[in-house]
N, C-alpha and C positions, 0 to 999 in steps of 0.2 A: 500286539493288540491289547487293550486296555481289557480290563472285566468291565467296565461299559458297553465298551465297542462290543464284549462277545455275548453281549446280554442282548442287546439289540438284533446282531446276527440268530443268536439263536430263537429272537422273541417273530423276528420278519420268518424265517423259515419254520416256526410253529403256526403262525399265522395264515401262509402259503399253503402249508399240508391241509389245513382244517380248510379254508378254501375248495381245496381239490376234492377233497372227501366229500364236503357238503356238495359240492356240483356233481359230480358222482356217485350221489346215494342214490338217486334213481338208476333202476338197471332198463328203462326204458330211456331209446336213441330216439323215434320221432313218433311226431303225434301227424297222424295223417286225418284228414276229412275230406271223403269222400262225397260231392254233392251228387252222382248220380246213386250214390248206393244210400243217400244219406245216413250215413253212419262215420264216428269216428273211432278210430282206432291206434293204440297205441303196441308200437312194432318195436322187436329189438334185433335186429341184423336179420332182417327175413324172419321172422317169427313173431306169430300174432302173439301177446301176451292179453290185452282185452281189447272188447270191442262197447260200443255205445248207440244204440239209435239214437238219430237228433234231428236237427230241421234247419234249414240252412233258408233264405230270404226265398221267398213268394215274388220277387222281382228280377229274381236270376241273380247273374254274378256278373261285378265292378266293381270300381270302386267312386267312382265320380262321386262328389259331396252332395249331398240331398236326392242321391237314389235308391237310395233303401234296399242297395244290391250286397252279395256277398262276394266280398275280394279274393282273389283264385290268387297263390303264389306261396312263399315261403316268408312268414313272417314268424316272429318270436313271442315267447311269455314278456309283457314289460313291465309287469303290476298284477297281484293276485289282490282279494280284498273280499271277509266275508269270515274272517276262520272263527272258527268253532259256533258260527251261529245255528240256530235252530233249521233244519229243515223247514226252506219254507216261509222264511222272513225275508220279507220285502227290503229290499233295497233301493235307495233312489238317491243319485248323486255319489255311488261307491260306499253309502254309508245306511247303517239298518234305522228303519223307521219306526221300526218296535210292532211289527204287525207282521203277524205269521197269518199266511193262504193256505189252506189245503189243497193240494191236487183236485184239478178240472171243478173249483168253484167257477159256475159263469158269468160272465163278467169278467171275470180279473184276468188281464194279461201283463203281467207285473215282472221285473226281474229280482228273481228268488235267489238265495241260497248262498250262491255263491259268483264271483267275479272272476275272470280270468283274461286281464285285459292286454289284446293282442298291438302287435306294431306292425307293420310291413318292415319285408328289406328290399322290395323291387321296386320299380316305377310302377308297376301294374295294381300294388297294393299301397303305393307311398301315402294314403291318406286315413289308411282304415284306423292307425289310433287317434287323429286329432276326429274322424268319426265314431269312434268311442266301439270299435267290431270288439264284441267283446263274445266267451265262451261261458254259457250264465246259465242257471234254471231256470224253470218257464214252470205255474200251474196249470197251463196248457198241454198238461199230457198225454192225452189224449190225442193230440195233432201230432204230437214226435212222431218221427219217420215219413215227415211230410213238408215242404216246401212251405213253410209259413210264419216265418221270420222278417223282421224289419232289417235285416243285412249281418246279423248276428251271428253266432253256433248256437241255438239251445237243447238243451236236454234233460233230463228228469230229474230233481233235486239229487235224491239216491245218488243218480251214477256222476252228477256234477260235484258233489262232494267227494267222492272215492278219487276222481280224478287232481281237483282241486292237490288234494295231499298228496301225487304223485308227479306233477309236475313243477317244475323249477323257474324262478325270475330267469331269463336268458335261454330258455328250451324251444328249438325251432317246433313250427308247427303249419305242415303243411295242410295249401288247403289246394285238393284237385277236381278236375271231372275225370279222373281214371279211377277205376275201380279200385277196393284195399285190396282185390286179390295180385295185380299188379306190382304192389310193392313187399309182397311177401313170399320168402322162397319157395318153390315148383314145389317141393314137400310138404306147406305148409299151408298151402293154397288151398288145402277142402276143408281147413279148421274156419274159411267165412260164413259157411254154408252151413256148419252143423249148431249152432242155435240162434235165437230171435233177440 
């Protein structure tokens, strides 16, 4: 083998490991959304590590185009967009408008902060990216933990940045009507219940 050749083997399997690592530096496996508890929560082999109120669509859950529903199934991270913006800055078209909101100004229901834009991988959600279901802030704060979304996830700039940074391009993200205590082990089941 050539010092070419071993330049290249060695340059693909350095390239390979940094790969694995970077998909790996989350030690959270899934992000669940629960619409009857509306809350999401991010779980690592049975075990709550946090949780988030949020607000899932005021139209119920689907996905049909032009229903303003939120899509129930397993779809992925496909696109984040927003990083290091200010709590709070408007975004419109995935990109900042240069106008920061304050929490529950009224009037404004604007997508804040941050993006996290979802794909389906079932037929039950196969349409939610070209309908743009996206996991975003809301200066609607106020209303989190409550059914009043256009078919979206929102949640509170705060905890949509926190998240933002822990989740990955390619990270499943379910979305259910069973509760998060359901997907988290018999042991770890009464950590849903012990804060707001």
């Amino acid at each position: 083998m050539t010092i070419r050749n071993r330049l290249r083997v060695w340059l693909l399997l350095g390239l390979a490991a940094l790969i694995f690592c970077t998909a790996n530096a989350s030690s959270v496996v899934e992000v669940i959304v629960s619409v009857p508890d509306q809350t999401l929560a991010l779980v690592d082999q049975g075990k709550l590590i946090a949780r988030y109120r949020i607000s899932t669509s005021k139209f119920g859950i689907g996905d049909n185009s032009g229903s303003y529903r939120t899509p129930l199934g397993i779809l992925f991270v496909s696109a984040k967009f927003g990083d290091h913006l200010p709590a709070g800055t408007v975004i419109k078209n995935r990109a900042p408008t240069g106008e920061i909101v304050n929490a529950n100004v009224p009037g404004r229901d604007a997508i804040v902060s941050r993006i996290i834009w979802l794909r389906g991988m079932e037929s039950q959600n196969h349409f939610a990216h070209d309908r743009c279901i996206y996991i975003h802030g809301t200066p609607e704060e106020r209303r989190i933990g409550k059914p009043v979304s256009f078919g979206c996830v929102r949640m509170r700039s705060r905890d949509v940045i926190v998240l933002y940074d822990r989740v990955h391009i390619g990270m499943h993200v379910t979305i259910t009507q069973k509760p998060i205590s359901d997907f988290l082990a018999p042991e770890n089941a009464w950590a849903v219940n012990d804060s707001g």
